[in-house]
C-alpha positions in Angstrom: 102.0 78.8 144.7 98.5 79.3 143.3 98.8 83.4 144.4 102.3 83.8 142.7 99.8 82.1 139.8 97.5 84.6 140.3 99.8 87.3 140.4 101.7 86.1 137.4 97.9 86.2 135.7 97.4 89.6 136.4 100.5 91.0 135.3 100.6 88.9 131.5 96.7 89.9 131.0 97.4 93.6 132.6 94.5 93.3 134.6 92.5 91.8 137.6 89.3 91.9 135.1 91.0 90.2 132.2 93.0 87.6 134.5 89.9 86.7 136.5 88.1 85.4 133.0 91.1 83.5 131.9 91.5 81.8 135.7 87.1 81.7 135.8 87.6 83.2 139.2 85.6 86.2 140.5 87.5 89.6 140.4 86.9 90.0 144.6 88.2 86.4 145.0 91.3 87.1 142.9 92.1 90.8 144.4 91.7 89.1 147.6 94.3 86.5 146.9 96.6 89.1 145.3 95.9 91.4 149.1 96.8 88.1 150.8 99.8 87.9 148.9 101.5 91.5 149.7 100.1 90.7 153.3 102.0 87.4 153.4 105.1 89.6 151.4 105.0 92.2 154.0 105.0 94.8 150.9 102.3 96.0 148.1 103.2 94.5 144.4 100.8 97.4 142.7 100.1 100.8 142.5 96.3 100.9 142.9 95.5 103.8 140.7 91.5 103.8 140.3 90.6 100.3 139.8 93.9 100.0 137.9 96.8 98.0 139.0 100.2 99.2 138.2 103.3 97.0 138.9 105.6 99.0 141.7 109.2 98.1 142.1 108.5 95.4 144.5 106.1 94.0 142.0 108.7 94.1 138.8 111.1 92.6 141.3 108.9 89.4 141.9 108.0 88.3 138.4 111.2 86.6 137.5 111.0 84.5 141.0 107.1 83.8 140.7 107.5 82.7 137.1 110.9 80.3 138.2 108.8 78.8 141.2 105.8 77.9 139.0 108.0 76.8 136.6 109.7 74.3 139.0 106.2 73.0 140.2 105.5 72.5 136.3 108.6 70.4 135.7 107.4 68.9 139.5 104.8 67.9 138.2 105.7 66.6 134.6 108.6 64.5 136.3 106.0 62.2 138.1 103.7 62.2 134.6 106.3 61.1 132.8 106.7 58.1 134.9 103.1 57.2 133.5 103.3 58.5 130.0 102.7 62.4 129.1 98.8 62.1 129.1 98.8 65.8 130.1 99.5 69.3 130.4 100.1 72.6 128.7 102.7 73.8 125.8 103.1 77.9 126.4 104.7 78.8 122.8 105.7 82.4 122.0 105.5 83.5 118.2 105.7 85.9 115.3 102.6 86.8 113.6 104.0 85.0 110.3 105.5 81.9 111.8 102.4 81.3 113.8 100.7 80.8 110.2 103.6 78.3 109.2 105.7 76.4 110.5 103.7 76.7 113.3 100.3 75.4 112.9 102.1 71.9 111.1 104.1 71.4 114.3 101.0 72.1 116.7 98.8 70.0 114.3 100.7 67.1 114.4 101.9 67.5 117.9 98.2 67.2 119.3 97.4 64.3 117.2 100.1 62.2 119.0 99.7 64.1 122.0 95.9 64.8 122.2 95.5 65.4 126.0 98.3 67.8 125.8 96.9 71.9 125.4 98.9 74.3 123.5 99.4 77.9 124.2 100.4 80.7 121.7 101.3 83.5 122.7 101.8 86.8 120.4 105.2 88.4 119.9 105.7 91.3 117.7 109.9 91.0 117.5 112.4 88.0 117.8 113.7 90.2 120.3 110.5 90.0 122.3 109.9 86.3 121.6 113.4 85.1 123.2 113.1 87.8 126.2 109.4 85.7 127.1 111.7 82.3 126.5 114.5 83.7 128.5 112.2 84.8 131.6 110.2 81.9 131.9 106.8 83.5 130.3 106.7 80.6 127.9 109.0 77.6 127.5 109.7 77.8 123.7 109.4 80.3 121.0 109.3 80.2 117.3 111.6 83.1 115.8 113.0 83.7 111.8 116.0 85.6 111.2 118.3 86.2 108.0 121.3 85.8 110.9 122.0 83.4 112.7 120.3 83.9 116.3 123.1 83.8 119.3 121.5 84.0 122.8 123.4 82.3 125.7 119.5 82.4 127.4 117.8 80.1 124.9 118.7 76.7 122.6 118.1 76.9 118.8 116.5 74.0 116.6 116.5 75.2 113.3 113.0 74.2 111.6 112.8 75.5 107.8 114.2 78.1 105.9 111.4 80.4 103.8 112.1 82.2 100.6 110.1 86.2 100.0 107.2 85.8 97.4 104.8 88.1 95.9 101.4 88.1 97.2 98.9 89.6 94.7 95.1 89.6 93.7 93.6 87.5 91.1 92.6 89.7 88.2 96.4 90.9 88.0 98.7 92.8 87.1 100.6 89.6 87.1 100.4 86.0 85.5 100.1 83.0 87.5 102.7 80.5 88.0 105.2 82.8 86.3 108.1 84.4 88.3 108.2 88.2 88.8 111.5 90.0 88.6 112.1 92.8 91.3 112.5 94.9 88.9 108.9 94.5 88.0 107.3 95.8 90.7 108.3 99.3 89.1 105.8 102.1 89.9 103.2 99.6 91.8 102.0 100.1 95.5 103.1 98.3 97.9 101.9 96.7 101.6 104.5 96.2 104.0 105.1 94.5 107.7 106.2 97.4 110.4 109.9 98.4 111.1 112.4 95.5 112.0 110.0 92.7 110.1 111.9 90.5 107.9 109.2 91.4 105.1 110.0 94.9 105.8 113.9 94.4 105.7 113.8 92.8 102.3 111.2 95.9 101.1 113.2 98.4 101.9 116.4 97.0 100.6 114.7 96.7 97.3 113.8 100.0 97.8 117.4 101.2 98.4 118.5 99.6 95.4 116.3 101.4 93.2 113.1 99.9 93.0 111.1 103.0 92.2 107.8 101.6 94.0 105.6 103.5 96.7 104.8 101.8 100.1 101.1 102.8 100.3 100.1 100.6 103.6 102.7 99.7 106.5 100.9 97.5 109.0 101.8 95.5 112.1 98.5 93.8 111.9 99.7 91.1 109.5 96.4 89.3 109.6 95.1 92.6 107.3 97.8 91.7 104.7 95.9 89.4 103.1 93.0 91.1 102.6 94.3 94.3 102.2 95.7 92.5 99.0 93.0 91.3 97.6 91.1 94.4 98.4 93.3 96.0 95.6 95.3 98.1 98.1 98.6 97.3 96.5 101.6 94.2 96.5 103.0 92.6 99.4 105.9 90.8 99.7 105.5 88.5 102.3 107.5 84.6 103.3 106.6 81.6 101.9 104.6 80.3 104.7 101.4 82.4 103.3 101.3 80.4 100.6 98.9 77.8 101.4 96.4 80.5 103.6 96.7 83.1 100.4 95.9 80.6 97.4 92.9 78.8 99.5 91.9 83.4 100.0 92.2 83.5 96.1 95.3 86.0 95.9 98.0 84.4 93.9 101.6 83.5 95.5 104.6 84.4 93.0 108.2 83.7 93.3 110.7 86.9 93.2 113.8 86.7 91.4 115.7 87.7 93.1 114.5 86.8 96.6 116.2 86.4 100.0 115.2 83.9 102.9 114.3 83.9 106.5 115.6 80.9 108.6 112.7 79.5 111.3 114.0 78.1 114.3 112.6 76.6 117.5 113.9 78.3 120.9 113.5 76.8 124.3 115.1 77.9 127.7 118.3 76.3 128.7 118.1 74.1 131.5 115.3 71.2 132.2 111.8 71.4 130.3 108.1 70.3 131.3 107.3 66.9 129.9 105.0 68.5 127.1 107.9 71.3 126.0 110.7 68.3 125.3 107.4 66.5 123.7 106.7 69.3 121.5 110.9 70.3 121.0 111.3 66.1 120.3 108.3 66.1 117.8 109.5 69.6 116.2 113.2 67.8 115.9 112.0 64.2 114.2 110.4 66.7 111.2 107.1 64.9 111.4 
């Protein structure tokens, strides 16, 4: 079990270097293990090209195994803990750049106040798509995903969480007034920042776009984290959820309401079939909306 951990660690950090760190293992001790592994196998996992390791067939063909038996010995293990009471363990959450500002943070806030012995791991994902595909294969046990449909996968439950309304983020000094409510229309012949292709923020851009809006997208990023400052920088408008609102105004930019806007629904996701103790903790504290 701990070499189809290590395994699993190499191929999610894409490398023996970067997984050694996160496990604080050597990189010999670690390659060793992972040599032991195809020995005990009776094939090779990896293409050794230089001192890179490239996933062969027989490689891609044991990640979904490895990552359902380390499941099973998480849920093992969580079983006898929650005889005793969850005093430990580990939350592995996949998320959206946005939803990892809010409603993210609140639920992981909270959680670890009731919950303190309990980590929490977030791992990045770019697309819904690519947030249930790590639920659905075991990479993490739950996701957070927003969607203006409603999300259908017969791999993963849905608890929806909050639904978040399209603002205006823009700087200080203008062109707008605060607290006052900008019509689409409005953003006529200003610059604008947008999320990369498939974001909601980017759905809602170009549709105003489509329908008229004579505006100029001057930055598309799919580092969201530059947003913000790219804002109040002076680089143009973004239109952006809700959940900035609290990061933005503490940054100085100011958060108006569109008129019209459109909304992206936030849900929870979490594989079908029996959790670790900490993912129904976490799922049960996301579902009492404390």
């Amino acid at each position: 079990m701990r070499q189809l951990e290590y395994f699993l660690a190499v191929v999610d950090h894409g490398g023996v270097n970067r997984a050694a760190a996160a496990l604080h293992l050597s990189q010999p001790s670690l390659s060793q293990a992972l040599r032991t592994l195809e020995r005990d196998l009776g094939s090779d996992l990896f293409h050794r090209i230089g001192r890179r390791l490239v996933l062969n067939d027989s490689g891609h063909a044991l990640v979904g195994p490895a990552r359902e038996a380390v499941r099973g010995l998480d849920l093992a293990r969580s079983a006898v803990e929650a005889v005793r009471g969850l005093r430990r363990g580990r939350v592995d959450v996949a998320a959206l750049p946005t939803q990892s500002i809010e409603p993210l943070t609140g639920l992981v806030a909270g959680f670890t106040e009731r919950h303190p012995d309990v980590s929490v791991s977030i791992r990045g994902a770019l697309t819904n798509r690519d947030a249930v595909q790590m639920v659905r294969t075991g990479a993490c046990e739950l996701g957070v995903v927003a969607t203006g449909d409603p999300l259908g996968d017969p791999g993963v439950d849905v608890l929806p969480l909050v639904r978040q309304a399209f603002v205006l983020l823009a700087p200080a000094d203008g062109p707008f007034r605060p607290g006052v409510p900008v019509p689409a229309a409005a953003l006529t012949g200003h610059r604008l920042i947008v999320g990369h292709e498939g974001s909601g923020m980017r759905r809602f851009a170009d549709r105003l776009l489509a329908e008229g809006l004579d505006a100029r997208i001057v930055v598309e990023s799919e580092h969201r984290v530059s947003i913000l400052p790219l804002v109040l920088g002076g680089a143009g408008l973004a239109v952006v959820t809700d959940a900035w609102r609290g990061l933005a105004e503490q940054a100085g930019a100011l958060v108006l309401d569109l008129e019209p806007t459109d909304h992206l629904d936030v849900a929870l996701i979490s594989r079908r079939g029996p959790l670790t103790a900490a993912a129904r903790a976490f799922v049960d504290h996301a579902a009492s909306g404390a």
